[in-house]
C-alpha positions in Angstrom: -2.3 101.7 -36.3 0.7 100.1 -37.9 4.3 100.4 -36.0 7.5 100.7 -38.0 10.4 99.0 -36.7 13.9 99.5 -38.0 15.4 96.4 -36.6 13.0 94.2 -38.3 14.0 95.7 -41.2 18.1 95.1 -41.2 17.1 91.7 -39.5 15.3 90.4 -43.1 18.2 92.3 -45.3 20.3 90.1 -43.1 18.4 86.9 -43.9 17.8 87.5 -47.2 21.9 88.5 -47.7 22.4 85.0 -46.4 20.0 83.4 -48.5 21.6 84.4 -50.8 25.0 83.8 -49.6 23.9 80.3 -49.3 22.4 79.8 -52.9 25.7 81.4 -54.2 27.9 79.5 -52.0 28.2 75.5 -51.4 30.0 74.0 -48.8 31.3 70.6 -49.2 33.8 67.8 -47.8 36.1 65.5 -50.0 37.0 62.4 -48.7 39.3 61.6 -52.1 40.1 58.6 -51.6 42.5 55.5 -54.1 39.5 53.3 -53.5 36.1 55.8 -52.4 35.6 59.5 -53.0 32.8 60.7 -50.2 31.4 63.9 -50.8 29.5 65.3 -47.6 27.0 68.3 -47.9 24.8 70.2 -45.2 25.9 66.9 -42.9 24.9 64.3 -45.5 26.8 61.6 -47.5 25.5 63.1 -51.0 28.2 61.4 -53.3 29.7 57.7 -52.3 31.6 56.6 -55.6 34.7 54.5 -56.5 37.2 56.6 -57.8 37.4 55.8 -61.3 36.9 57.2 -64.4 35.9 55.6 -67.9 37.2 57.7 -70.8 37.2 57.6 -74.8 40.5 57.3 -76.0 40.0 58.8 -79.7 38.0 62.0 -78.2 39.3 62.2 -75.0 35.9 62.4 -73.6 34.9 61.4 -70.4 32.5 58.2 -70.5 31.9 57.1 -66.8 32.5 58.2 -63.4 32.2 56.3 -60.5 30.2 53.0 -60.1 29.1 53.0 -63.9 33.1 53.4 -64.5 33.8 50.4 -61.6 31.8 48.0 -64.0 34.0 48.8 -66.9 36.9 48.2 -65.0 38.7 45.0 -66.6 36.3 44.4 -69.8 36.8 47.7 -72.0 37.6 47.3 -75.3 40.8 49.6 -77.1 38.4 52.7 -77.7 37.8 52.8 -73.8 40.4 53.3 -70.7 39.5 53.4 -67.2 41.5 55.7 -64.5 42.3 55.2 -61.6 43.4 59.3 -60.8 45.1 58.1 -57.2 47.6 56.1 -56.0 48.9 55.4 -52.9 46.5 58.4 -52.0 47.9 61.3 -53.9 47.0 62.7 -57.2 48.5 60.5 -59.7 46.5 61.3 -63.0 45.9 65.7 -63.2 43.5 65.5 -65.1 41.7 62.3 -64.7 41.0 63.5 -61.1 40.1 67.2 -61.9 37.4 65.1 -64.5 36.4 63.0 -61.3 35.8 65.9 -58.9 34.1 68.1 -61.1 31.6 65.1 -62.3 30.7 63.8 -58.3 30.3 67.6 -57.9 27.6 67.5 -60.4 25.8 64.3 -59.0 25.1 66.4 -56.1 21.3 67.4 -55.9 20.6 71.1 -55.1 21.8 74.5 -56.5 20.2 76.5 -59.0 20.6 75.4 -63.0 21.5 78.7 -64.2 23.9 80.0 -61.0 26.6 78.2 -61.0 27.6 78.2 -57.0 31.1 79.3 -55.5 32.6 76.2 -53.6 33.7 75.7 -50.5 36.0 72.7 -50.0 37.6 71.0 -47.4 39.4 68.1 -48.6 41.3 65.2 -46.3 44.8 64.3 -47.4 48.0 62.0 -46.1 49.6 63.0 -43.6 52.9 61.9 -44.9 52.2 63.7 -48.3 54.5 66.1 -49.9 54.2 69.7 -51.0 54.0 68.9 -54.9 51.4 66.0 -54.2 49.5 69.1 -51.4 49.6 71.2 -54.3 48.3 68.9 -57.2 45.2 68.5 -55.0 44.7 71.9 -54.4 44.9 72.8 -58.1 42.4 70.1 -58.9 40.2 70.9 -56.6 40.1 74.8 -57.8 39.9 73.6 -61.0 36.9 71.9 -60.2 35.3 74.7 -59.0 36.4 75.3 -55.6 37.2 78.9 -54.6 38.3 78.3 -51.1 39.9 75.3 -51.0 40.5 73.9 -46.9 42.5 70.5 -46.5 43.0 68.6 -43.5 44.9 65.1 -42.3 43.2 62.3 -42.8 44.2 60.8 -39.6 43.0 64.2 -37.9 39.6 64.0 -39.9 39.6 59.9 -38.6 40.0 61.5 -35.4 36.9 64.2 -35.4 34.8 61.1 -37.0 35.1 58.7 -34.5 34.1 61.3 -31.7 37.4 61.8 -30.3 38.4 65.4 -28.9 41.3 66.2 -30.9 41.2 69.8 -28.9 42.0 68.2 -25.7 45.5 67.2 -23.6 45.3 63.6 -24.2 46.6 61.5 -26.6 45.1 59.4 -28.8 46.4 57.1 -31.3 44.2 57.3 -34.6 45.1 54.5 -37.7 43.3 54.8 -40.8 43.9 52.2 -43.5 42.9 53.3 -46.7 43.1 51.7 -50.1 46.6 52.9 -50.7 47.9 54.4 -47.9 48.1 53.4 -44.0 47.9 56.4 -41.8 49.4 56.1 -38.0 49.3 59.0 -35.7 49.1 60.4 -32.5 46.9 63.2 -31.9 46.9 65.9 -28.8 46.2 69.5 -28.6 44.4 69.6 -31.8 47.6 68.7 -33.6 49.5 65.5 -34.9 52.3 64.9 -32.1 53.8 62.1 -34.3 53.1 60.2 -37.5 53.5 57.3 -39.8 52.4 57.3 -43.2 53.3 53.7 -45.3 51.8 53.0 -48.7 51.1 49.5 -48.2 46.7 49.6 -47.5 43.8 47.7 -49.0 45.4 48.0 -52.4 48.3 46.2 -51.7 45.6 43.8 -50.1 43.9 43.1 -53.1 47.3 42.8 -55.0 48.3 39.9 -52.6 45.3 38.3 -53.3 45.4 38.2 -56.8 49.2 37.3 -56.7 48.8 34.0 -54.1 45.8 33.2 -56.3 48.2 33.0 -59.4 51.0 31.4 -57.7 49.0 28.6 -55.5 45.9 27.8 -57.6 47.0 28.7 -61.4 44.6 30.4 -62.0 44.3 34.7 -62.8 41.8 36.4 -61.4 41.3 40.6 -61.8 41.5 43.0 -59.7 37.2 43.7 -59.4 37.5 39.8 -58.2 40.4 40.0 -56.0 38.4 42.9 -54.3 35.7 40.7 -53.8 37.4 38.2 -52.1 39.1 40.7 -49.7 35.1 41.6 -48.9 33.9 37.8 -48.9 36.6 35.9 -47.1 39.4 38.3 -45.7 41.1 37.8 -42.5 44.2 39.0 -40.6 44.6 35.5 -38.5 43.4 32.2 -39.5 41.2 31.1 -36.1 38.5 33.4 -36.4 35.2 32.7 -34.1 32.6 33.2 -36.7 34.6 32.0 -39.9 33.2 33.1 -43.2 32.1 30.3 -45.5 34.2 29.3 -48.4 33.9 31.7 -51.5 33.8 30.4 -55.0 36.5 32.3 -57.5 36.7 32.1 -61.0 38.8 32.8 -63.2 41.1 31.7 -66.3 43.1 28.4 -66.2 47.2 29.6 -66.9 48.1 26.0 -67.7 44.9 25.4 -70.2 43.5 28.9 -70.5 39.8 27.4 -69.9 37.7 29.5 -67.5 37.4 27.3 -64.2 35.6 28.1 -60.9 37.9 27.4 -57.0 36.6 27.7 -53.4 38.8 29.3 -51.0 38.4 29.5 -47.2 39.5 32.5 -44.9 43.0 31.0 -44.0 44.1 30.6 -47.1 43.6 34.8 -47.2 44.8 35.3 -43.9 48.0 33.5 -45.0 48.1 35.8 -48.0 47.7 38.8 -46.6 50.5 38.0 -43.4 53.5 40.2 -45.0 51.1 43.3 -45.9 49.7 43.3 -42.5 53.4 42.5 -40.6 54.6 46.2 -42.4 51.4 47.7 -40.7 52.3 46.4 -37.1 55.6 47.3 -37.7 55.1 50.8 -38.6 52.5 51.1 -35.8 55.2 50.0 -33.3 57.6 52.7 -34.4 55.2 55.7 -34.4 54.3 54.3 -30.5 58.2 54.3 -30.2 57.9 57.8 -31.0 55.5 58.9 -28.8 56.3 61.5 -26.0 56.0 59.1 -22.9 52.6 61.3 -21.2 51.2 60.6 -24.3 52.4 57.1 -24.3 50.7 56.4 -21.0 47.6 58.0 -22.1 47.1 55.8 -25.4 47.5 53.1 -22.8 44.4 54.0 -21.1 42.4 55.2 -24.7 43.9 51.9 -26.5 44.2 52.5 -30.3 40.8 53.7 -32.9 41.2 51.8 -36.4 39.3 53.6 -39.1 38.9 53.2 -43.1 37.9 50.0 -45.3 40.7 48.2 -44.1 40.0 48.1 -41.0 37.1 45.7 -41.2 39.3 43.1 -42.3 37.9 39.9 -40.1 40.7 39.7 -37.2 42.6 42.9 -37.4 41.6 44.2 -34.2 42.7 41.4 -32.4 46.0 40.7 -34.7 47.1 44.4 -34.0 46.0 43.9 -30.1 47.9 40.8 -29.8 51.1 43.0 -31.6 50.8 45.7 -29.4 49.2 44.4 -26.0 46.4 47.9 -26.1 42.9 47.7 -26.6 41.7 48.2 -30.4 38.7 50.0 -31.1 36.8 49.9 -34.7 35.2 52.9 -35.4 31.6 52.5 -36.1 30.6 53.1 -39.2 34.7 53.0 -40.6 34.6 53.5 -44.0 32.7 57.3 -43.9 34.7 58.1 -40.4 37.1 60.4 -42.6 34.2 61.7 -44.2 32.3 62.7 -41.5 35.3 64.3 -39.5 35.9 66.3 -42.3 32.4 67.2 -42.3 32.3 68.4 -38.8 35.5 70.3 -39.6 33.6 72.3 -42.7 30.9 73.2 -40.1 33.6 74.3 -37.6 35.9 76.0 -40.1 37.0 78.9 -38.0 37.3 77.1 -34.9 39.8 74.5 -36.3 43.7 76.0 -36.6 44.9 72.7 -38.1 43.2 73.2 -41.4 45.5 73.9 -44.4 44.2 77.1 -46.3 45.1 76.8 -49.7 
């Protein structure tokens, strides 16, 4: 004898309603970043790309996104342009970036071929950004496909990363240096008490490179080589206890215009990089100027959590100690930190009143 049970009944209509909710709908997280876009789906890193973009400049068509644009970068020929969409980490090419988002969107694995899913986007921004610049993201991200469209601080989404309560009464003082902004803040109550936001970052690290290079050696060097540099033999301070070995650069001659081949050493960066770095520690010693004094005497107790790329620059954690006389911490893993706080805030989307709803 077979029993008939009404409950079981609404209970698959209700799974199978959000099966189908969930092949129609895709949740995803933007880190957009000047240097790295990370896109995070079902709490996995699906999309790590440079933004860039390689495009055809008689059809207009997009050639390139991403790493496959990166190696263009520097040795196109006149048919072919690479974009950089952001600078200073807003919007800076519409288009360009729309193009971006909408082609890492479709380097994501999953989804059906013939339904095309409704997106769900939470996307990290500055926090010193400005309505147009909030705007020009939101529209590009819509354009791209996304039909609610979330953002969220990036030193908030540095914040959740880490591991840090941002929910809780105590302060904590998050930096995030990108690849063209630096992002100071303190964070209590789920909310940003006070905040910095300069545009001098691993961009303006990379510039400083390639600039000392010209000026002390004679020689010019591009940016993809500058970058490399940064990664090989960058430093904050020049007595460093495991010192990287010296790194070979080429590049062209400016007194002959042969190609020749140098070896730098660590200092010689560190010494580059000093005025770049000084505008950091100052601006992280006026946002502690700012802070409320019970959250000042809490972020003496937390110390300070550095997150982004440049933030693994050899020596910063003890040059911005030294500055401040706190404790530094490195977040883990600090290049995806944004990423995965703004993750965790897609999972928690109702819970969190500091996102943005576009």
């Amino acid at each position: 004898m077979e029993w008939y049970l009404p409950e079981l009944d609404i209970l698959n209509t209700k799974f199978t309603i959000m099966g189908l909710f969930n092949l129609f709908t895709q949740e995803v997280a933007i880190d957009l970043g000047t240097a790295n876009t990370l896109i995070i789906n079902n709490d996995k890193v699906v999309v790590d790309e440079p933004s860039i973009v390689a495009i055809d400049r008689t059809t207009g068509k997009v050639i390139a996104i991403g790493k496959k644009a990166q190696q263009m970068h520097g040795k196109t020929h006149e048919n072919i342009k690479t974009i950089r969409p952001l600078k200073d980490g807003v919007i800076a090419d519409f288009q360009a970036a729309e193009h971006m988002i909408r082609g890492m969107i479709k380097m994501m694995k999953g989804g059906s071929r013939y339904i095309q899913p409704t997106m769900r986007m939470v996307i990290c921004i500055p926090s010193g950004i400005t309505e147009v610049e909030k705007r020009a993201v939101q529209d590009s991200a819509e354009h791209a496909g996304g039909k609610e469209v979330y953002l969220i601080h990036e030193p908030m989404a540095a914040a959740i990363g880490i591991g840090v309560d941002v929910e809780e009464p105590m302060g904590n003082m998050i930096i995030d240096i990108g690849g063209g902004t630096s992002e100071i803040a303190v964070i209590a109550l789920g909310g940003i008490v006070c905040d910095k936001s300069i545009r001098v970052a691993g961009d303006d690290f990379t510039s400083d490179i390639e600039e000392y290079m010209r000026r002390q050696h004679n020689i010019l060097i591009g940016e993809r080589t500058a970058e490399q540099i940064k990664i090989e033999v960058g430093a904050a301070i020049d007595n460093l206890e495991n010192p990287p070995n010296d790194y070979a650069v080429r590049g062209r001659d400016l007194m002959t215009g042969i190609p020749k081949e140098i070896h730098v050493s660590y200092k010689e960066i560190a010494h580059s990089l000093d005025k770049s770095i000084s505008k950091i520690e100052e601006a992280i010693l006026s946002a502690l100027e700012m802070t409320p004094p019970e959250l000042s005497a809490d972020i003496y107790k937390t110390g300070i959590y550095l997150a982004g790329g440049g933030s693994m620059l050899r020596g910063l954690d003890k040059r911005i100690s030294i500055k401040t006389k706190l404790p530094v911490h490195i977040a883990e893993d600090p290049l995806r930190a944004v990423a995965r706080g703004t993750g965790i805030a897609l999972k928690n989307i109702d819970n969190y009143q500091f996102l943005i709803k576009a």
